[in-house]
C-alpha positions as CSV (number, residue, x, y, z in Angstrom):
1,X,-9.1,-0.2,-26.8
2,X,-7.0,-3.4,-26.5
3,X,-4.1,-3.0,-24.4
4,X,-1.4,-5.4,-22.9
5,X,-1.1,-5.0,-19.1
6,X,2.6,-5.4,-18.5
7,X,1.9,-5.9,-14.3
8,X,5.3,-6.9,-12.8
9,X,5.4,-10.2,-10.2
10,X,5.2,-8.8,-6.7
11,X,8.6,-10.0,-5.3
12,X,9.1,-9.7,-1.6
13,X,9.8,-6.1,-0.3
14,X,12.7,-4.7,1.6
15,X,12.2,-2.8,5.0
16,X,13.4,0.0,3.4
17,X,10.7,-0.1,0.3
18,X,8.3,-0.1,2.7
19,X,9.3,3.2,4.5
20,X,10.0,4.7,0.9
21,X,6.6,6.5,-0.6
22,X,6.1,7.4,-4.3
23,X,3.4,10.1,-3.1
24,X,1.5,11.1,-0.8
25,X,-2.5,11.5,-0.7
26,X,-3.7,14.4,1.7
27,X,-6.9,13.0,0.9
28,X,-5.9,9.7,2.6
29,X,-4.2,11.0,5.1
30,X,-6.7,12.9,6.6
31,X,-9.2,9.4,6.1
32,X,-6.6,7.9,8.4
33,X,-6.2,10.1,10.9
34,X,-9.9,10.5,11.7
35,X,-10.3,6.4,11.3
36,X,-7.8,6.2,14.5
37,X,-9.1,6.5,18.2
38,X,-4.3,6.4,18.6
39,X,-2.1,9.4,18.3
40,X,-0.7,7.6,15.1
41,X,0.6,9.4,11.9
42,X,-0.4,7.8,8.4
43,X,2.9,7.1,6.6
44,X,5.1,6.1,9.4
45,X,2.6,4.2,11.8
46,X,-0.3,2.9,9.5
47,X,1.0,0.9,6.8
48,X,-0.4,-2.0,4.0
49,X,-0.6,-5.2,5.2
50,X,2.8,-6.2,2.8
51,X,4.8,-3.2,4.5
52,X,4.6,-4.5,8.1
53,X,5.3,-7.9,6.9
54,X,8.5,-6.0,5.0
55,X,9.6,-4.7,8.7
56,X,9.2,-7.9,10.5
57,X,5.6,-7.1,11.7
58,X,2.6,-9.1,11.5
59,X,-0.7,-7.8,11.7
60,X,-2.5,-9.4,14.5
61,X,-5.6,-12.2,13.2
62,X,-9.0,-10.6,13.3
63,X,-8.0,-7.1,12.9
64,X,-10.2,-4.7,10.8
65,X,-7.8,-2.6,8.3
66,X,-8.9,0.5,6.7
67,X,-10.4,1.4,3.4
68,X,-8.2,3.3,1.1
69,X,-9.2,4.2,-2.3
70,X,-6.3,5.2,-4.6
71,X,-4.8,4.9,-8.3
72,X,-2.2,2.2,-9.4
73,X,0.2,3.1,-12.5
74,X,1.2,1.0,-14.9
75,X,2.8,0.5,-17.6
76,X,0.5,-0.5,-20.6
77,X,1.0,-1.1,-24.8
78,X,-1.8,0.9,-26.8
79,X,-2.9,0.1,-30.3
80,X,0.6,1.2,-32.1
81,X,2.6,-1.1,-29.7
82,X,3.8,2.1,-27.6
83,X,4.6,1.7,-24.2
84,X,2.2,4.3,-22.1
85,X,1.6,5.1,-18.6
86,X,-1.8,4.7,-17.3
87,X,-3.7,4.8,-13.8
88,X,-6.7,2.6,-12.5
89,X,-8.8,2.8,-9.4
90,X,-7.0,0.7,-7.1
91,X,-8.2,-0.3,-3.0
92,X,-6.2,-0.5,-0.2
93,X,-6.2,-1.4,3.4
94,X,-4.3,-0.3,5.9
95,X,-3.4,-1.1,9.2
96,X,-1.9,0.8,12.7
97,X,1.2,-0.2,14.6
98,X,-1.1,-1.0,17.3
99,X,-2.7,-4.0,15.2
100,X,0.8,-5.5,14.5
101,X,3.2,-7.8,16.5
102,X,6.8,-8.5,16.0
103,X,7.1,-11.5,13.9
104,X,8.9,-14.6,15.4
105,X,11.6,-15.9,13.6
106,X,12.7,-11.7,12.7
C-alpha cells in the first residue's frame, strides 16, 4: 500500500499541552510505577522529555529515562486519496520530577 504520511511539524508546546493527555495506558502506567524507587504518579510526575521542557523543567544530563512502548495516530491518504486514521508502534521515554531541574532563564 502506498500512503502519504501527513506528519505535522512539532512546534513548541505550551505548559498546558503538556499537562493535557489524549489517553491513558494502564498498561504504562503500571510500567512506571514499578520502574520508580519515588512515591511518584505517572501522568502528573513522570513526563516526556518535551513536556518538562513545556513547564520550564530540564531533565538533569546523564539521566536514564524509561522505556515506553505505545501507538502514534496519524493521519494518512490511502490508494483513493481518502484521508484515514492510522496507528504505528511508537517508543517513548519518560522521565520523573526527581530527574528534572527548573530551567534558568523560566
Amino acid at each position: 500500500m502506498n500512503e502519504k504520511l501527513k506528519i505535522p511539524i512539532r512546534s513548541g508546546m505550551t505548559a498546558t499541552e503538556a499537562k493535557t493527555f489524549g489517553s491513558y495506558s494502564e498498561r504504562n502506567a503500571m510500567l512506571v510505577t514499578s520502574a520508580l524507587d519515588c512515591d511518584c504518579n505517572p501522568y502528573d510526575d513522570v513526563l516526556t522529555y518535551a513536556r518538562w521542557q513545556a513547564l520550564g523543567r530540564q531533565v538533569a544530563k546523564g539521566e536514564k529515562g524509561i522505556k515506553l512502548s505505545t501507538y502514534k495516530t496519524y493521519e494518512a491518504e490511502d490508494e483513493n486519496g481518502t484521508l484515514v486514521t492510522r496507528k504505528r508502534p511508537w517508543k517513548s521515554t519518560v522521565f520523573c520530577k526527581h530527574q528534572t531541574t527548573e530551567r534558568k532563564g523560566k
